[in-house]
Each structure stands twice: as structure tokens, then as C-alpha cells.
TORZAVEX-519514 format. One record per residue (C-alpha): residue in one letter; z, y, x. Coordinates in steps of 0.001 Angstrom, whole numbers. Layout:
+----+---------+---------+---------+
| aa |      c3 |      c2 |      c1 |
+----+---------+---------+---------+
|  A |       Z |       Y |       X |
...
+----+---------+---------+---------+
This chain:
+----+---------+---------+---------+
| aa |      c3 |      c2 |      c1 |
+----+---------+---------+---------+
|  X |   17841 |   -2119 |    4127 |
|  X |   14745 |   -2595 |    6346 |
|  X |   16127 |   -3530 |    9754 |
|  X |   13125 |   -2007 |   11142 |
|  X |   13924 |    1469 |    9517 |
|  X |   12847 |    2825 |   12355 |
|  X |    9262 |    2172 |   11417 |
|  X |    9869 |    3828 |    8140 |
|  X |    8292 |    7672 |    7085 |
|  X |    8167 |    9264 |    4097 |
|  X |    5672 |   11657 |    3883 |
|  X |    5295 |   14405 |    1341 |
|  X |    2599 |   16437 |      69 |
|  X |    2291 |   19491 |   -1657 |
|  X |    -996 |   20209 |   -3112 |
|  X |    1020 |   19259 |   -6799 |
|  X |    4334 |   19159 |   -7958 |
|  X |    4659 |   15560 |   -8157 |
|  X |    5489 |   12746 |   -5388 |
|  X |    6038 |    9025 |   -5345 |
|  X |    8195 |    7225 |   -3347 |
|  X |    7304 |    3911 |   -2825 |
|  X |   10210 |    1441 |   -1612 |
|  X |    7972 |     294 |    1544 |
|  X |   11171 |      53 |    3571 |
|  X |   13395 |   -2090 |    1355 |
|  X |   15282 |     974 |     283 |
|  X |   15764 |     537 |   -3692 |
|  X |   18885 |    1704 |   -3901 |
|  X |   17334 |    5547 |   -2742 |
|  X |   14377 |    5080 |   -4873 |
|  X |   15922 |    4577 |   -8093 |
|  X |   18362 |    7089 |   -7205 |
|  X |   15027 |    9619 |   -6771 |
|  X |   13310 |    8024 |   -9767 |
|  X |   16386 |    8094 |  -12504 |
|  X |   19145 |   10631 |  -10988 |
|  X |   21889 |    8146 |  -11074 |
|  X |   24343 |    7679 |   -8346 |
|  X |   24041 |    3991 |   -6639 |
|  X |   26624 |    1699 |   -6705 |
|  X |   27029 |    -849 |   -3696 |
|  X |   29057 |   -3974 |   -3966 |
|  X |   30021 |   -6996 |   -1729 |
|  X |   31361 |  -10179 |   -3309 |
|  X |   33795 |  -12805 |   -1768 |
|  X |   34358 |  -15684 |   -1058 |
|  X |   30570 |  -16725 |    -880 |
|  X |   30423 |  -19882 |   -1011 |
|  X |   32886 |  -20158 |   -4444 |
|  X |   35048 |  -23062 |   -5872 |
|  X |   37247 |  -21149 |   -8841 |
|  X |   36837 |  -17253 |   -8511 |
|  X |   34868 |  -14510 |   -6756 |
|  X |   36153 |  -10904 |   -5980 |
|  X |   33661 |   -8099 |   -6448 |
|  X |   34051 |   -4976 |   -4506 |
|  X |   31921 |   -2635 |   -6248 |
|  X |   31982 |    1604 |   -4517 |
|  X |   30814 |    3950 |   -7318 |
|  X |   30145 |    7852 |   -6627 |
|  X |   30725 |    8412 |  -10476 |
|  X |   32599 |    6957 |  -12969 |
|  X |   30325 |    5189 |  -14659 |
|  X |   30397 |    1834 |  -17527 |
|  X |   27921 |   -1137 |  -15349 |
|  X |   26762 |   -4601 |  -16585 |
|  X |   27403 |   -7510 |  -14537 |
|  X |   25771 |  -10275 |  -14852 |
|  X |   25270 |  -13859 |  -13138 |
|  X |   22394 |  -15958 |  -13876 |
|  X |   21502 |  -20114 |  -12893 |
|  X |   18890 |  -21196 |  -10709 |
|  X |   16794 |  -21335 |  -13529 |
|  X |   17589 |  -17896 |  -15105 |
|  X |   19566 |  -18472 |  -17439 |
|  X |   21980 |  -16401 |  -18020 |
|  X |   25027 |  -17629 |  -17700 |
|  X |   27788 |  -14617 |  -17712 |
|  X |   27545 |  -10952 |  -19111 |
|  X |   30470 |   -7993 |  -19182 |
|  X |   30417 |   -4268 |  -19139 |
|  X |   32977 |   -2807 |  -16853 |
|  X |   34139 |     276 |  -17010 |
|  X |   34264 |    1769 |  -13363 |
|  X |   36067 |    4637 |  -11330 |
|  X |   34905 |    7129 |   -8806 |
|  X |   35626 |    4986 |   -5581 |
|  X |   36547 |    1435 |   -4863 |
|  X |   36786 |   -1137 |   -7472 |
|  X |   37663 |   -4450 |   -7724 |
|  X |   36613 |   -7046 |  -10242 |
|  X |   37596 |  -10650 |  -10569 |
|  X |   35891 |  -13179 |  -11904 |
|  X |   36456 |  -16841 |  -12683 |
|  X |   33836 |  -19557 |  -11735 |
|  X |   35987 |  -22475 |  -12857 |
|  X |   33619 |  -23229 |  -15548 |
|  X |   30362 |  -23199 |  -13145 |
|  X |   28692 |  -26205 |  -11679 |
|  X |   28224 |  -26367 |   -8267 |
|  X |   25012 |  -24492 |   -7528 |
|  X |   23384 |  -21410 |   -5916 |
|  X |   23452 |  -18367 |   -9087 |
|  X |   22381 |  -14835 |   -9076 |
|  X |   24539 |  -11664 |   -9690 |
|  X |   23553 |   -8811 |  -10399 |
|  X |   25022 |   -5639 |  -10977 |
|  X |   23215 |   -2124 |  -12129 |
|  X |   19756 |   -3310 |  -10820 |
|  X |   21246 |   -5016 |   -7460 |
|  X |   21478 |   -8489 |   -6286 |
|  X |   23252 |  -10959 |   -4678 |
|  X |   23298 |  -14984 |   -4449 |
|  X |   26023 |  -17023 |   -4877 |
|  X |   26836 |  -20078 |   -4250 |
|  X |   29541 |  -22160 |   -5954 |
|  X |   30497 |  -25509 |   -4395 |
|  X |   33290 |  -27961 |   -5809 |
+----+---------+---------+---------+
């Protein structure tokens, strides 16, 4: 989120029956929930930096099948699963043993994190 949120207003107007929200705040999780319907999912990941494994926390409202997926510094893409997830607090582990040491992206239903793996 925007940590001056503060700052933030969403205005509406009703001359038609259409709006747009535009994510001027940093808040994309509430703007593709507006745009598509589908509950957000939020997820941490740990330990950050990584040597042989990485624990993903992921809190779904629904349950719900999501694609996780880490990609290099250059984009490629380096690892790709569909889990299937509960309503609540899951947890996912994954083994980096066969990365190289490096800073890689994960993403999971349209959100991001970096991670780094050192050895």
C-alpha cells in the first residue's frame, strides 16, 4: 500500500453507470478485486534471503486453485505449479536447492515479491 494513503480519494460520479478506478494509491490488490470480482489473496514468504527452501504463507478468502511462479533476473521463468488452496491460511514449501545465488521474482495470482537466494 501507499504509505501516504492518507492523500488518497476516490471519487465517484454518477452522470453514467460506469466508473474507473485507477490504482493511483498503490492499491492493486482492491482494484482487481473491483475490476474482476475475485477475492485477493495476500502472501508473505520466508526466509528472504534463501539458501535451500522458502515457506509461503499465502491467506485466501475462497478456496481457490493459484499459479505460483518464480522467475530470474532476466525473466526467465524458472519454476511454475498450480496449488490448490483453502479458505484461510496456507502454507507452501518450496525448494531452492537447485537455484543459483541471485535476486528472483515470485509471483503469485498477479502479486509480487523478490527473493533473494544466497549460498
Amino acid at each position: 500500500g501507499d504509505p501516504n494513503y492518507q492523500n488518497c480519494v476516490l471519487s465517484i460520479d454518477n452522470s453514467n453507470t460506469t466508473f474507473t478506478l485507477s490504482a493511483l494509491c498503490g492499491d492493486s490488490t482492491l482494484s482487481e478485486f473491483l475490476r474482476t470480482g475475485k477475492p485477493p489473496l495476500f502472501f508473505t514468504m520466508r526466509p528472504n534471503p534463501a539458501q535451500d527452501g522458502i515457506q509461503i504463507e499465502i491467506v485466501s478468502a475462497v478456496k481457490q486453485n493459484t499459479m505460483i511462479e518464480i522467475y530470474d533476473a532476466l525473466g526467465l521463468k524458472k519454476f511454475s505449479d498450480t496449488k490448490n488452496l483453502s479458505n484461510g491460511l496456507n502454507t507452501i514449501h518450496l525448494d531452492t536447492k537447485g537455484f543459483s545465488s541471485g535476486i528472483y521474482l515470485v509471483k503469485i495470482a498477479g502479486e509480487s515479491r523478490t527473493l533473494v537466494i544466497s549460498r
